[in-house]
N, C-alpha and C positions, 0 to 999 in steps of 0.2 A: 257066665261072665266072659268076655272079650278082652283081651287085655293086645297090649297095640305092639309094633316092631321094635329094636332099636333102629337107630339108623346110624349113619355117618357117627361122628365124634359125640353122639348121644350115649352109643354103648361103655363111655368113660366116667357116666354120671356116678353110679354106683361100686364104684372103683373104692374101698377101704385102707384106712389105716388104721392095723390094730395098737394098742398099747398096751402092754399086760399092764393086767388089774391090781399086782403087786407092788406095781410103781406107785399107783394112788391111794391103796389100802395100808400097805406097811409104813411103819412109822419111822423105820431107818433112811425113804425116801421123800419124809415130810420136808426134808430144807429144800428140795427139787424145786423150780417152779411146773406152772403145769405147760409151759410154753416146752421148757426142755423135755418133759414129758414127752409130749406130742413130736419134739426133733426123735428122740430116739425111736420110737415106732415109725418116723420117716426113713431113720437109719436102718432098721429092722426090715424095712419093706425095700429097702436096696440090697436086700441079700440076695435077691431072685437076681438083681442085676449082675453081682457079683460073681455068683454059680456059672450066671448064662456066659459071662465074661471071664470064666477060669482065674478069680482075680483070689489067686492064693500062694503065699509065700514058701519061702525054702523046709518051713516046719509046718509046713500044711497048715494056717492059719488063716482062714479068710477075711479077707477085708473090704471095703466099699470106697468107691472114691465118690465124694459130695463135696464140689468145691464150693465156698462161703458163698458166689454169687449165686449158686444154686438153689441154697437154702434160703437166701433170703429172697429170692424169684416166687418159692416155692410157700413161705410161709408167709411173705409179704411185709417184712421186718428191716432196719437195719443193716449193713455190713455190723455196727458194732453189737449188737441185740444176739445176731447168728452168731457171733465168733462167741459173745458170753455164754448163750445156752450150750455152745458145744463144751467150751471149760468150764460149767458150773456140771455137765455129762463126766469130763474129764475129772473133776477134781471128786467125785464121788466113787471114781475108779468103773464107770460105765463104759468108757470106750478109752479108747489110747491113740495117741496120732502119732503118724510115722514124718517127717515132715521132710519132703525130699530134696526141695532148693529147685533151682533154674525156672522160678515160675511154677513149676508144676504143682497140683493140686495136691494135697498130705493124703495120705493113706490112714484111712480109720478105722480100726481095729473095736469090732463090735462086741462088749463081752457080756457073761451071762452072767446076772445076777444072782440067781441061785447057788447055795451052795452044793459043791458036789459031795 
């Protein structure tokens, strides 16, 4: 079998976003929608940004900046759709927003469900 090149902006088809399986298996994440679901493995896959971008605070805490117009560019939703999934992220204690003023986009503090 032959199988063909990527080319140009083809090589981005098969580009993933994961979601752990615990978001939509446990039953502590059943109020989630699955829309927030899918934000946070958006989130999750902004850590690579975050790493490559040294974007970690005074207590070594990394975070991601994804400003609202992003996410809704990115999921195709809302200004108000994007700002609920992230606080329906928030109020489940999934992420934390740092929210810095003068315009600038909040800092989102991505945490880990699991307990340790």
């Amino acid at each position: 079998m032959t199988f063909r090149y990527f080319y140009g902006k083809g090589a981005n088809q098969y580009s993933f976003i994961r979601i752990p399986k615990l978001l939509l298996t446990d039953k502590s994440f059943a109020s989630l929608s699955i829309m927030a679901k899918m934000l946070y493995g958006l989130l999750l896959d902004r850590m690579g940004m975050a790493i490559k971008n040294k974007w970690v605070d005074k207590e070594n805490r990394v975070y991601v900046i994804y400003p609202i117009a992003e996410i809704q560019q990115d999921m195709g939703i809302s200004r108000k759709k994007a700002m609920d999934m992230l606080s329906e992220l928030e109020d489940k204690g999934l992420v934390e927003k740092q929210i810095r003023g003068s315009g600038l986009p909040s800092l989102i503090y991505i945490k880990q469900f699991i307990a340790a």
